[in-house]
Structure formats: C-alpha cells, structure tokens
C-alpha positions as a Python dict, from the first residue, in 0.01 Angstrom:
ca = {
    (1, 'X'): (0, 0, 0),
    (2, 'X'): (297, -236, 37),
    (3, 'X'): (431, -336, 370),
    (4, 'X'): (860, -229, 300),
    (5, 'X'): (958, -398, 592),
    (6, 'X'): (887, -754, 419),
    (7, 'X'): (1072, -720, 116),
    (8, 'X'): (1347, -928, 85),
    (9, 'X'): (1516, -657, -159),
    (10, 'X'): (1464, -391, 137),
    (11, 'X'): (1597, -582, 451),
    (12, 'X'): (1873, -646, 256),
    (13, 'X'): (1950, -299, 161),
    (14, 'X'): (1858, -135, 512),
    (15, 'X'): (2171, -397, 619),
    (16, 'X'): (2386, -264, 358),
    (17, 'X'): (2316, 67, 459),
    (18, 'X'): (2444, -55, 838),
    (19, 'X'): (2742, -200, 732),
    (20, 'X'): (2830, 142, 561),
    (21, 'X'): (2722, 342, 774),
    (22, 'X'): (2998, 172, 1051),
    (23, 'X'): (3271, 108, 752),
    (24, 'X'): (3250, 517, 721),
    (25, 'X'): (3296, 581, 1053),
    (26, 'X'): (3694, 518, 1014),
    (27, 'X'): (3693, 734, 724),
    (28, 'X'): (3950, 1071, 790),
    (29, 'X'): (3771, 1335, 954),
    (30, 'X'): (3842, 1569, 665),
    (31, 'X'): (3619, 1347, 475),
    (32, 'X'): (3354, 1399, 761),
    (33, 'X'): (3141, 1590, 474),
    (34, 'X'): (3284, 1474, 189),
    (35, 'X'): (3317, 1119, 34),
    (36, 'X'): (3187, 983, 380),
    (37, 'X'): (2820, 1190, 375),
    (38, 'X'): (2789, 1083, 19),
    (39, 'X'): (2827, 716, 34),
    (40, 'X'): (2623, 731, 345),
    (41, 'X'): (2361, 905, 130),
    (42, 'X'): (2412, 706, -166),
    (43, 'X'): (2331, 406, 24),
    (44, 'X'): (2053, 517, 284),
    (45, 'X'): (1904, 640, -32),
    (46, 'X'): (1815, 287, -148),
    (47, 'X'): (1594, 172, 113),
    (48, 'X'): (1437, 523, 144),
    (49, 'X'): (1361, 477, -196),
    (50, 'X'): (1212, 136, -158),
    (51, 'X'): (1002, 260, 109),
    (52, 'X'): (883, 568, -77),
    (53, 'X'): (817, 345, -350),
    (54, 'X'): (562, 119, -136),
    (55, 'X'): (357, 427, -28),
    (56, 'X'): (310, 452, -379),
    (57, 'X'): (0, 410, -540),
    (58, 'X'): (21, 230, -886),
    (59, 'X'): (293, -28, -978),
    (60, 'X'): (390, 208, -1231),
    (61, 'X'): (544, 424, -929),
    (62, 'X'): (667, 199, -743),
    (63, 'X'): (862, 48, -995),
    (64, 'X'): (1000, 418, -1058),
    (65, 'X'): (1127, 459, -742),
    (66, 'X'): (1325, 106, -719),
    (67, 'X'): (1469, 226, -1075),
    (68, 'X'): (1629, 519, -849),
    (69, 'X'): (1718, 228, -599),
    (70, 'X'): (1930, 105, -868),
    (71, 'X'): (2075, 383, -958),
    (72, 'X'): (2163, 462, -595),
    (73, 'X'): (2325, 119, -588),
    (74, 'X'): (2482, 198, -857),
    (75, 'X'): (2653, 527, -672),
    (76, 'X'): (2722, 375, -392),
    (77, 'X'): (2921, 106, -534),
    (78, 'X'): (3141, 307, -725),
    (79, 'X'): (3187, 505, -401),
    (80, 'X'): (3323, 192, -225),
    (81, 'X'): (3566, 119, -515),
    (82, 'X'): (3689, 523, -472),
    (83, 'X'): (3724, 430, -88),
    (84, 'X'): (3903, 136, -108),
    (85, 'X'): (4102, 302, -381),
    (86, 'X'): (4202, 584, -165),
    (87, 'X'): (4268, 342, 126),
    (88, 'X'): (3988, 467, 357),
    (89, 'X'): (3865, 130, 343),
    (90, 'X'): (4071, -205, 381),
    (91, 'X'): (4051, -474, 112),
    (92, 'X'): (3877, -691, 269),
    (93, 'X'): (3590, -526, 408),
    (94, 'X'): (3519, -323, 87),
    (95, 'X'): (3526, -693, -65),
    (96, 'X'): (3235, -746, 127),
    (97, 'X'): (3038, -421, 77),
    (98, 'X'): (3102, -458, -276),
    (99, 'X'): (2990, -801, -297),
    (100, 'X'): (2616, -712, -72),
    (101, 'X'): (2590, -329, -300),
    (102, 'X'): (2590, -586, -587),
    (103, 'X'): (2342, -863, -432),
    (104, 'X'): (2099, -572, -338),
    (105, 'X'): (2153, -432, -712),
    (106, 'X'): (2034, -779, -899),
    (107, 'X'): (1731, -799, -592),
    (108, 'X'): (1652, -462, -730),
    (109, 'X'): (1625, -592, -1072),
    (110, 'X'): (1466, -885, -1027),
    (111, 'X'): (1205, -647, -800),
    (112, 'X'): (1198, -413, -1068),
    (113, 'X'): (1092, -701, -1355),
    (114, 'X'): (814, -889, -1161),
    (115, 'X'): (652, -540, -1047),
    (116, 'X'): (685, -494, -1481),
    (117, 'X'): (461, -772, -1492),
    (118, 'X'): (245, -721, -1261),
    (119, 'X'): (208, -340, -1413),
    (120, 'X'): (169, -478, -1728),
    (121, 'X'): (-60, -781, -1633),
    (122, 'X'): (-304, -516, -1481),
    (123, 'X'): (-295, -264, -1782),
    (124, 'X'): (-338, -562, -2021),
    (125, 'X'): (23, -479, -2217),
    (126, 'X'): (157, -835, -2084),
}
C-alpha cells in the first residue's frame, strides 16, 4: 500500500483542486449546480483517484486509476477553457489553472509510465 500523501503527482493535484475550488466560488449562482459542481468534480476527482489508486493492490490497478486521473485532467481542463470562455473566469487566473491542470496532466503521465515499468519489471514483460 502506497502512502498518497507523498506523491509529488498528488500534492500537486490536491492544490489544483484548491485553487478551483476558490476560482468557482465567483462563478453565477445559476451555475451553483451546473458548470461549477462539475469542474469541482472533475478536478477533486483526480486526487481521489490517485488515492484510490494507492489502496490498490497490484501496479496493474493503480496504474488504472491514474489513467482515470488523466482523463479527469483532461475534463477539467476543458472545463476551465468553457469558463474562461463564458467569462466566469478572468484571463488571467484561468491562465494559471490551465497552466497547473496541464503540469498535473504530464506528472500523471510520467506516474503512469514508471508504475508501467515497474508492472512490467515484476511480471517479467519489461
């Protein structure tokens, strides 16, 4: 069992996940369960997914779960470019979101390639 708390790719996320979580608060209240619950979810979803990953118990599953990290990532980024798009959220600040969403997405690959390895080291396919 993996400690989620020490991964670089994790602390990153869970402070993505911050920063949205405050960017969405200005968001129009009629978007109160619209686009704002769904990048919040988008984006929480990546760490959770992380974490879930590290209770798993083969590398096999864990690297399944950062896969729907990535795709997660992946959501939520195209959620920031609808929010800035609609002017919910200012230039500069989605700049910024965008910028971390795509920093944790290439962690999350990287993460995803050396747990590969390791997967494949142990089942002798590397």
């Amino acid at each position: 069992m993996r400690d989620f708390t020490r991964l670089k790719t994790w602390q990153r996320a869970h402070e993505l996940t911050l920063a949205v979580y405050r960017a969405t608060e200005r968001l129009p209240e009629e978007e109160r369960f619209g686009l704002r619950l769904q990048l919040r979810r988008a984006c929480a979803s990546i760490p959770t997914n992380i974490a879930e990953g590290c209770g798993r118990s083969t590398d096999a599953d864990f690297g399944r779960f950062l896969a729907f990290s990535a795709g997660s990532a992946t959501e939520t980024e195209y959620l920031l470019v609808l929010a800035r798009d609609l002017g919910f959220i200012g230039a500069s600040a989605s700049t910024g979101l965008l910028r971390s969403t795509r920093e944790v997405k290439k962690m999350l690959f990287a993460l995803m390639k050396r747990v590969s390895s390791a997967s494949d080291e142990q089942t002798g396919n590397g």
